[in-house]
N, CA and C atoms as an extended XYZ file, in Angstrom:
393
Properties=species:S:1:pos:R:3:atomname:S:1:resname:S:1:resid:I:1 pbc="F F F"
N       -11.267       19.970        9.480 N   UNK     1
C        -9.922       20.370        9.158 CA  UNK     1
C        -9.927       21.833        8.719 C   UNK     1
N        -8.695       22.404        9.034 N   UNK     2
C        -8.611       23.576        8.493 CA  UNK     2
C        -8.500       23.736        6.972 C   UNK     2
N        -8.578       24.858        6.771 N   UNK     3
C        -8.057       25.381        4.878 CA  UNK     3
C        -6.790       25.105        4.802 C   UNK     3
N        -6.267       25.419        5.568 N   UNK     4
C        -4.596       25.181        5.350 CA  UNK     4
C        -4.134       22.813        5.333 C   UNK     4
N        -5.074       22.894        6.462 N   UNK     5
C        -4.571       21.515        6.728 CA  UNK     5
C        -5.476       20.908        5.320 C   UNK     5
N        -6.720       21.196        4.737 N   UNK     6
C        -7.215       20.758        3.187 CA  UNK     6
C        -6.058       21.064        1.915 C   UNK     6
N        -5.887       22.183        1.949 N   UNK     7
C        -4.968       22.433        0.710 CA  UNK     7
C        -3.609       21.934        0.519 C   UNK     7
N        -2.863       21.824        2.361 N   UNK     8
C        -1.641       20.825        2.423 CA  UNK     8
C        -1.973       19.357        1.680 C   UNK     8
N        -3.354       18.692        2.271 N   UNK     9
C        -3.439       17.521        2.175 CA  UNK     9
C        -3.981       16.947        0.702 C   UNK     9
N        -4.578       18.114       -0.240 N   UNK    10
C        -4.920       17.739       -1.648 CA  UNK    10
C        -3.052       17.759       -2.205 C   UNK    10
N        -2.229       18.806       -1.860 N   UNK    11
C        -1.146       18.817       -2.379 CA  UNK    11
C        -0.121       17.368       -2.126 C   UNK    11
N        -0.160       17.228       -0.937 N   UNK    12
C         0.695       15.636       -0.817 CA  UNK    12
C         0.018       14.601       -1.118 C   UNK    12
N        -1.305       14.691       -1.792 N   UNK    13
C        -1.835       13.531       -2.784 CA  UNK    13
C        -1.592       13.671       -3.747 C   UNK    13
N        -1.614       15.030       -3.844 N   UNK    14
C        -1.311       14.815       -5.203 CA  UNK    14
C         0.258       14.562       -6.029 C   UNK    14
N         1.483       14.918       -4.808 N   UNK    15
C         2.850       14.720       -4.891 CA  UNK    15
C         3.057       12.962       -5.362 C   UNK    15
N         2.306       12.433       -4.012 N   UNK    16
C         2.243       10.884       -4.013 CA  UNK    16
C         1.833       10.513       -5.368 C   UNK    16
N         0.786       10.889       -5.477 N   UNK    17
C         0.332        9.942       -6.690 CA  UNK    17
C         1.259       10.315       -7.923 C   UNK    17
N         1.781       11.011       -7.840 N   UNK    18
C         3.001       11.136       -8.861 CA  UNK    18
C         4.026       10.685       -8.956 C   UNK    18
N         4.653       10.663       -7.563 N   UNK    19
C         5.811       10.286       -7.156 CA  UNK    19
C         5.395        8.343       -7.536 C   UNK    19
N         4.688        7.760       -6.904 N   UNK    20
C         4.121        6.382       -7.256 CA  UNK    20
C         3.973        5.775       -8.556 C   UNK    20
N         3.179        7.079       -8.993 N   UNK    21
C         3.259        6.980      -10.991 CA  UNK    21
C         4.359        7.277      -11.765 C   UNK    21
N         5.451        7.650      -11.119 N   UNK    22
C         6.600        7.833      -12.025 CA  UNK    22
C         7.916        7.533      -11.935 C   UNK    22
N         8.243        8.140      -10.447 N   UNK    23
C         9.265        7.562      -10.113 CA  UNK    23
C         9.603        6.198       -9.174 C   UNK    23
N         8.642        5.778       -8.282 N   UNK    24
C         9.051        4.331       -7.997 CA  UNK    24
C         8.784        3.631       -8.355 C   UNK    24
N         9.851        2.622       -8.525 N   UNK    25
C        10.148        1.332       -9.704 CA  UNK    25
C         9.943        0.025       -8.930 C   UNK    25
N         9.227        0.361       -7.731 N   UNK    26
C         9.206       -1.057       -6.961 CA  UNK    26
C         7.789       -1.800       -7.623 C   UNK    26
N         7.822       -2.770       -7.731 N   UNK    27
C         6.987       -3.268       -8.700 CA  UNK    27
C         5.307       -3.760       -8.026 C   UNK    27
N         5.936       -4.230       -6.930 N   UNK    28
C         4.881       -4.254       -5.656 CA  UNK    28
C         3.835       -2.346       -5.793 C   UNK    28
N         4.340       -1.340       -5.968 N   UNK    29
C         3.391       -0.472       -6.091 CA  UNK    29
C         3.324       -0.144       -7.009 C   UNK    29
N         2.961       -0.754       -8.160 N   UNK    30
C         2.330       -0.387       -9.542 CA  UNK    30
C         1.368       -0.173       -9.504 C   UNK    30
N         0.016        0.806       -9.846 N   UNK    31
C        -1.078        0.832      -10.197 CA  UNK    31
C        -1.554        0.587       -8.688 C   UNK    31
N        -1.235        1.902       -7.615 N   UNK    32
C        -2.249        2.040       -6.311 CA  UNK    32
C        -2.096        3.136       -6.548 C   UNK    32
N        -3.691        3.641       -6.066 N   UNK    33
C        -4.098        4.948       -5.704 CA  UNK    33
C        -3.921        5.488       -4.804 C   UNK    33
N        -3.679        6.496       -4.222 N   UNK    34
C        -3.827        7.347       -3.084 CA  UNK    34
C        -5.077        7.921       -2.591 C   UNK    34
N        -6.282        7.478       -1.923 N   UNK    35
C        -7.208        7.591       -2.250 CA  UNK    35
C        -7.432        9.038       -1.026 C   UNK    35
N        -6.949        9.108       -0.285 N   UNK    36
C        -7.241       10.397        0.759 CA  UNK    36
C        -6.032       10.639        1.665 C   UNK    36
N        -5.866       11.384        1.930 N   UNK    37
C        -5.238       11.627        2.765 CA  UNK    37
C        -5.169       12.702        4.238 C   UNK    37
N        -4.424       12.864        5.314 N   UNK    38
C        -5.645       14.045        6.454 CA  UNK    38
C        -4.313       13.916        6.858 C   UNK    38
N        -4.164       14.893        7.383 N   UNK    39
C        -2.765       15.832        8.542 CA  UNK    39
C        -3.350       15.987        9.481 C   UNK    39
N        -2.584       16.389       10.579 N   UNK    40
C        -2.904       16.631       12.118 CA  UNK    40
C        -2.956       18.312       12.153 C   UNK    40
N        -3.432       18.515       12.999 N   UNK    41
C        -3.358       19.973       13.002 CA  UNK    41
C        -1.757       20.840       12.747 C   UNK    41
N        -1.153       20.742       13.433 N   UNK    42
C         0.379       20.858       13.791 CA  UNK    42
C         1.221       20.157       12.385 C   UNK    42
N         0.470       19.774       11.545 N   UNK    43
C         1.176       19.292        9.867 CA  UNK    43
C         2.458       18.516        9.801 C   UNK    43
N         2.549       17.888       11.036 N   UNK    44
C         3.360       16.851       11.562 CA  UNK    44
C         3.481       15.329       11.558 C   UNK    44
N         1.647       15.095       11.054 N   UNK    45
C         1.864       13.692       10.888 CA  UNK    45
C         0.561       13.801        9.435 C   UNK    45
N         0.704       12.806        8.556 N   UNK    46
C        -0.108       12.442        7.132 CA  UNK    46
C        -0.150       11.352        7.357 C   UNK    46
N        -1.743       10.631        7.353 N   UNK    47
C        -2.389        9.631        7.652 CA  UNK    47
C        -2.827        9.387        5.522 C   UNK    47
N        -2.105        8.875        5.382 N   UNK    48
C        -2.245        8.365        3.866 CA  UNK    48
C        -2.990        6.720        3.682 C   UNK    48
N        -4.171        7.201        2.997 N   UNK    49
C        -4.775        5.509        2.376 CA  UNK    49
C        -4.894        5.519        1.062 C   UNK    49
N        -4.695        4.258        0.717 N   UNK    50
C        -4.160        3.905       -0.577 CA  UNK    50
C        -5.223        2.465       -0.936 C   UNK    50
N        -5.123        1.814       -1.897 N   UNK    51
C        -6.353        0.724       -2.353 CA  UNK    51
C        -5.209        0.480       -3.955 C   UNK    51
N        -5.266       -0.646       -3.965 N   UNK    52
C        -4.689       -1.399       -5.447 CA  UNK    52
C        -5.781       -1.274       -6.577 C   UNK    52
N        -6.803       -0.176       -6.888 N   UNK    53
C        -7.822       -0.470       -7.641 CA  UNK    53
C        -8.557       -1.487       -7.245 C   UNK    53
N        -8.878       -1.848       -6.447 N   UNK    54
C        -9.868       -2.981       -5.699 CA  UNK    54
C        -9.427       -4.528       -5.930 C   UNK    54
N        -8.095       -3.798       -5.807 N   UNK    55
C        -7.150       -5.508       -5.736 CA  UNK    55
C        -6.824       -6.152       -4.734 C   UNK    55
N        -7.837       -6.509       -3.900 N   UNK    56
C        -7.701       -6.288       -2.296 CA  UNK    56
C        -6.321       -7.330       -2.145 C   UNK    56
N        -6.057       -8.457       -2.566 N   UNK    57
C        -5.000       -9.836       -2.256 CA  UNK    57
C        -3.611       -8.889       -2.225 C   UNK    57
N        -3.404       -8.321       -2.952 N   UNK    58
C        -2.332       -6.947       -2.642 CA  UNK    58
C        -2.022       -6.016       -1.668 C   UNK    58
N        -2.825       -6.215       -0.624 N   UNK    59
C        -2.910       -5.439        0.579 CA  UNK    59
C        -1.287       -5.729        1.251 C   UNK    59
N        -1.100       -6.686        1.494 N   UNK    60
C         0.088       -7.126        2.284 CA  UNK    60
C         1.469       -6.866        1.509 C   UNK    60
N         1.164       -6.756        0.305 N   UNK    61
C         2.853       -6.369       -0.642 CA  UNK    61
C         2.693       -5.302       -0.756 C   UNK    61
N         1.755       -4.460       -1.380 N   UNK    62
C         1.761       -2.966       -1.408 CA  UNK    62
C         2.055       -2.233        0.292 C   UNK    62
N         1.824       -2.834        1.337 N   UNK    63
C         1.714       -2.266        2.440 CA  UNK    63
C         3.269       -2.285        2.628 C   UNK    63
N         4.075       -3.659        2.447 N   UNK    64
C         5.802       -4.013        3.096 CA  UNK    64
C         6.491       -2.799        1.442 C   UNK    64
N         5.772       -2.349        0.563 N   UNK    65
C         6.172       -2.005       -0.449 CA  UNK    65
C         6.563       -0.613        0.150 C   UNK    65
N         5.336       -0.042        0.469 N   UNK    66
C         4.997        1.514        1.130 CA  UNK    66
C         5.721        1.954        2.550 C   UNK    66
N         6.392        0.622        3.010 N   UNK    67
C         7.296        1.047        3.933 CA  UNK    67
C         8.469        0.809        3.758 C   UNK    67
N         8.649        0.562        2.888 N   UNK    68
C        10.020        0.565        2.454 CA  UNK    68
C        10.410        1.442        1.600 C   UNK    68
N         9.447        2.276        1.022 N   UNK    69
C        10.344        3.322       -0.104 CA  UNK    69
C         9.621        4.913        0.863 C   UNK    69
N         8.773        4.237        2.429 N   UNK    70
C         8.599        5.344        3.125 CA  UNK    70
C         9.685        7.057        3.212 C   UNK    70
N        10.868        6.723        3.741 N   UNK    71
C        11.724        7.239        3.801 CA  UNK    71
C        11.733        8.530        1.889 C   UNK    71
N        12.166        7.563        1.468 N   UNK    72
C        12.479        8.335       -0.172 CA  UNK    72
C        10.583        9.010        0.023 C   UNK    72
N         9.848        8.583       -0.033 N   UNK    73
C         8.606        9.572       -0.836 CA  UNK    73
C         8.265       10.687        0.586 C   UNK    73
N         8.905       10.590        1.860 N   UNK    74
C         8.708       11.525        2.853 CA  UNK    74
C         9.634       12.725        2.814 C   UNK    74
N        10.827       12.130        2.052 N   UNK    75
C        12.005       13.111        1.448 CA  UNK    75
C        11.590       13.844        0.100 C   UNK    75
N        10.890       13.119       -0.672 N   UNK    76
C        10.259       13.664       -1.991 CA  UNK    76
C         9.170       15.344       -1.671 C   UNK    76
N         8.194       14.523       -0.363 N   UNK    77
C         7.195       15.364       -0.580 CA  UNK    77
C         7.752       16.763        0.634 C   UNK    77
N         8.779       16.399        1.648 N   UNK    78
C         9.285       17.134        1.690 CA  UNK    78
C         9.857       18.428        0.977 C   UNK    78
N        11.040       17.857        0.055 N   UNK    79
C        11.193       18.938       -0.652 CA  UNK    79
C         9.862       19.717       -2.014 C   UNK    79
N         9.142       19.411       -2.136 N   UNK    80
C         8.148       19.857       -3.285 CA  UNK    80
C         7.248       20.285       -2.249 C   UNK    80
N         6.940       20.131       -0.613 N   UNK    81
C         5.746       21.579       -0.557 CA  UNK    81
C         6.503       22.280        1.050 C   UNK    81
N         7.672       22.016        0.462 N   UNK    82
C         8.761       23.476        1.326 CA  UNK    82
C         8.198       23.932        2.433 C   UNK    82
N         7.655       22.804        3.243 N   UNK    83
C         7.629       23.066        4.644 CA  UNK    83
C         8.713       22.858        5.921 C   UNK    83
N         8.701       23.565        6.890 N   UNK    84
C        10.192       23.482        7.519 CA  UNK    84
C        10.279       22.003        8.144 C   UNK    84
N         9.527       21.889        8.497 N   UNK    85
C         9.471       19.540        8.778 CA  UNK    85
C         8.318       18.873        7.757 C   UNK    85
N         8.938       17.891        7.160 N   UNK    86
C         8.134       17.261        6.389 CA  UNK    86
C         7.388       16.450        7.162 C   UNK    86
N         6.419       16.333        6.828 N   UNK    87
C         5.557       15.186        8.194 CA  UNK    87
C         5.667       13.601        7.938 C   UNK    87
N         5.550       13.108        8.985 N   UNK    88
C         5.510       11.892        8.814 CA  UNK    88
C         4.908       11.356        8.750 C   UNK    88
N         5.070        9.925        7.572 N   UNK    89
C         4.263        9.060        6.476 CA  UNK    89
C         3.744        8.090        7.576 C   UNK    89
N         1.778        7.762        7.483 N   UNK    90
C         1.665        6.700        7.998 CA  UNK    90
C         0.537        5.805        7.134 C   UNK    90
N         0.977        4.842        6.360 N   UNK    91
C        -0.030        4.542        5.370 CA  UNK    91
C        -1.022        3.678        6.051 C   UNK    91
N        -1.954        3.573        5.629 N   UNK    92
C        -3.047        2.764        5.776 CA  UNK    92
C        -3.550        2.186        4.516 C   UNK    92
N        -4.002        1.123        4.515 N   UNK    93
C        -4.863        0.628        3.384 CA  UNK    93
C        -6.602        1.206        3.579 C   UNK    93
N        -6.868        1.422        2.076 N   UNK    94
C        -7.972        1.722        2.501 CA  UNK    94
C        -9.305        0.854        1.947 C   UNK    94
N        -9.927        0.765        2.769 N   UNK    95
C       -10.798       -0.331        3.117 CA  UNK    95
C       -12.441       -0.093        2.199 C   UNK    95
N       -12.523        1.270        2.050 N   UNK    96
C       -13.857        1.927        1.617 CA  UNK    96
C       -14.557        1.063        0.396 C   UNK    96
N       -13.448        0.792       -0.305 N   UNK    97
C       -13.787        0.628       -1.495 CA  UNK    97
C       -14.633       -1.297       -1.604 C   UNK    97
N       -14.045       -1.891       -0.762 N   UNK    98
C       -14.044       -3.454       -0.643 CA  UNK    98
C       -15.794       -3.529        0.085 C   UNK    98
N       -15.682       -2.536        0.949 N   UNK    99
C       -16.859       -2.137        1.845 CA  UNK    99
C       -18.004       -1.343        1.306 C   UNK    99
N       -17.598       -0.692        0.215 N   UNK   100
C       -19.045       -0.421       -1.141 CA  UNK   100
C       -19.158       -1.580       -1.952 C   UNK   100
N       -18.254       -2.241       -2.218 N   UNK   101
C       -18.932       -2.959       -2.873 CA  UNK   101
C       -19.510       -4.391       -2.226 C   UNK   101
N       -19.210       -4.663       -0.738 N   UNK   102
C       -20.439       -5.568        0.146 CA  UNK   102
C       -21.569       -5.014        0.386 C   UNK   102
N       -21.504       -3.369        0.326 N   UNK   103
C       -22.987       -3.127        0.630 CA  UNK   103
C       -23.691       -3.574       -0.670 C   UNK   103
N       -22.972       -3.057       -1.972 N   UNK   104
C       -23.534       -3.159       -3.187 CA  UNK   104
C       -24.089       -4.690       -3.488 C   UNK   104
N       -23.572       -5.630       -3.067 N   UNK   105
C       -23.853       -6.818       -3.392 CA  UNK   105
C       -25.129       -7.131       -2.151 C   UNK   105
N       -25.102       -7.118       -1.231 N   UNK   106
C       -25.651       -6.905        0.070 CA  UNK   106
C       -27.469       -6.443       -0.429 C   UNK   106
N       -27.414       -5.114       -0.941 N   UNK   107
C       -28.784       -4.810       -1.148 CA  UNK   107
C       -29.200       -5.310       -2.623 C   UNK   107
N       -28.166       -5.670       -3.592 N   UNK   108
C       -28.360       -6.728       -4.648 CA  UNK   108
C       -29.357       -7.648       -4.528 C   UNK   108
N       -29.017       -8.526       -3.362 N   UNK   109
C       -28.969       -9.964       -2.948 CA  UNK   109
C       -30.655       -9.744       -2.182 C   UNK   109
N       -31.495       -8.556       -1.804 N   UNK   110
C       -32.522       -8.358       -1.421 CA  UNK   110
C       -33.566       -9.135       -1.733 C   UNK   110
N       -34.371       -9.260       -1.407 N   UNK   111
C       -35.982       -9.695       -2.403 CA  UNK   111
C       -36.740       -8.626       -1.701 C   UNK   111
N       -37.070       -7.486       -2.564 N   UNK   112
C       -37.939       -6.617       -2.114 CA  UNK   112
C       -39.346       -6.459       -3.295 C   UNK   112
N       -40.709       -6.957       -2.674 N   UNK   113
C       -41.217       -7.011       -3.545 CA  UNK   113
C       -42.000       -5.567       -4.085 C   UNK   113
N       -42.800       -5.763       -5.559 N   UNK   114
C       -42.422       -4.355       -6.154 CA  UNK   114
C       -43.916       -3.531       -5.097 C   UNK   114
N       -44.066       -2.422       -5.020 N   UNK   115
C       -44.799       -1.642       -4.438 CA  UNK   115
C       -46.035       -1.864       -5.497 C   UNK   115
N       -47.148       -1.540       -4.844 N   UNK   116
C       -48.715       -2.317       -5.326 CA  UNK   116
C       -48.965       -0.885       -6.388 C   UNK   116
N       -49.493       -1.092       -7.477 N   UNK   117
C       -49.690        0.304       -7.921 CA  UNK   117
C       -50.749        1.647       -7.366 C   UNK   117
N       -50.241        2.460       -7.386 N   UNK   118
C       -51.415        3.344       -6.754 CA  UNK   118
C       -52.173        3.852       -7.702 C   UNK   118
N       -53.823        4.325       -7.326 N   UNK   119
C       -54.679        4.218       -8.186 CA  UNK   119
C       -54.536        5.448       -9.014 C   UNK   119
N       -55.064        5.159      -10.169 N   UNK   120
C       -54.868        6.893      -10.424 CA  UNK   120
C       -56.235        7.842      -10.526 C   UNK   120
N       -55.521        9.016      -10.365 N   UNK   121
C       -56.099       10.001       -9.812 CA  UNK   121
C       -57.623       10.418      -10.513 C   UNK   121
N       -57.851       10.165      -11.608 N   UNK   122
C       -59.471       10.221      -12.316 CA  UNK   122
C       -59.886        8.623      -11.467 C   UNK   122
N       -59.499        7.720      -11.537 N   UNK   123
C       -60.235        6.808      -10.444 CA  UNK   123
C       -60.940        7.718       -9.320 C   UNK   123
N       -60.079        7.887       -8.294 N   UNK   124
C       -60.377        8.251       -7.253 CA  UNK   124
C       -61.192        9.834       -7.459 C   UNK   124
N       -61.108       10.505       -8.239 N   UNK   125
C       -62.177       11.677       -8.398 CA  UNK   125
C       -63.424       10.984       -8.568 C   UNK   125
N       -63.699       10.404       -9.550 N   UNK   126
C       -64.653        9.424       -9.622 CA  UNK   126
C       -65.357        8.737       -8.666 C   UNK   126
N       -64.650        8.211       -7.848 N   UNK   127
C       -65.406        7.580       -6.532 CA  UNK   127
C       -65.695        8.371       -5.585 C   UNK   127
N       -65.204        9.704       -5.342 N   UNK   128
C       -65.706       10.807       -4.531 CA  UNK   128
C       -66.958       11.776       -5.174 C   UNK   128
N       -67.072       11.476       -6.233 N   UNK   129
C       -68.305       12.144       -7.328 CA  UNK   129
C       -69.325       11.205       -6.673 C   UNK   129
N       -69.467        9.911       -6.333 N   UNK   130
C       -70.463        9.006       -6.474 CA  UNK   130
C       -70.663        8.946       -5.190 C   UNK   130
N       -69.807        9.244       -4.046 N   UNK   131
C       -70.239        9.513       -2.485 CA  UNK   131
C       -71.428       10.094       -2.128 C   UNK   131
């Protein structure tokens, strides 16, 4: 991505997560993050993912939530970064977080047994003295 398309895209996270934290009252998006977000070159379309704090069963209300107050937070972030078309909102859930923590449990769940100790080093001087 460009500098321009990075600094657009830290700014409409950071609009969102405000706009989410303060002004919408829909109750379905209480307490979701905005976890990344990426523009197209042409700053025409914002690919927004979001995660309930790893509340995954929330996926489906926060998602009918986020399209429904689409409109109002595309008008919000519109006017606050005064570009001549505001781009358009396409949320995604984001998945990253559900998916660290299967790996995390995943290499948990291992049996790796412990590595044999290696000898130490006056040992082995020792046995090359006696060669």
């Amino acid at each position: 991505m460009s500098i321009k398309q990075d600094r657009m895209s830290e700014r409409i996270q950071g609009i969102l997560s405000e706009l989410l934290l303060r002004e919408v009252s829909d109750p379905r998006l209480q307490h979701i993050t905005v976890t990344e977000v990426k523009l197209d070159p042409e700053l025409m379309y914002a690919t927004i993912y979001v995660n309930a704090l790893g509340d995954e069963s929330r996926e489906e209300q926060v998602m009918a939530g986020l399209q429904r107050a689409k409109g109002y937070l595309r008008r919000e972030v519109g006017k606050r970064i005064q570009l001549r078309n505001s781009p358009d909102l396409v949320f995604h859930w984001d998945k990253t977080l559900a998916r660290g923590e299967r790996i995390h449990h995943l290499i948990k769940s291992l049996d790796i047994p412990a590595a044999p100790p290696e000898p130490d080093a006056k040992e082995t001087d020792a046995e090359d003295e006696l060669d």
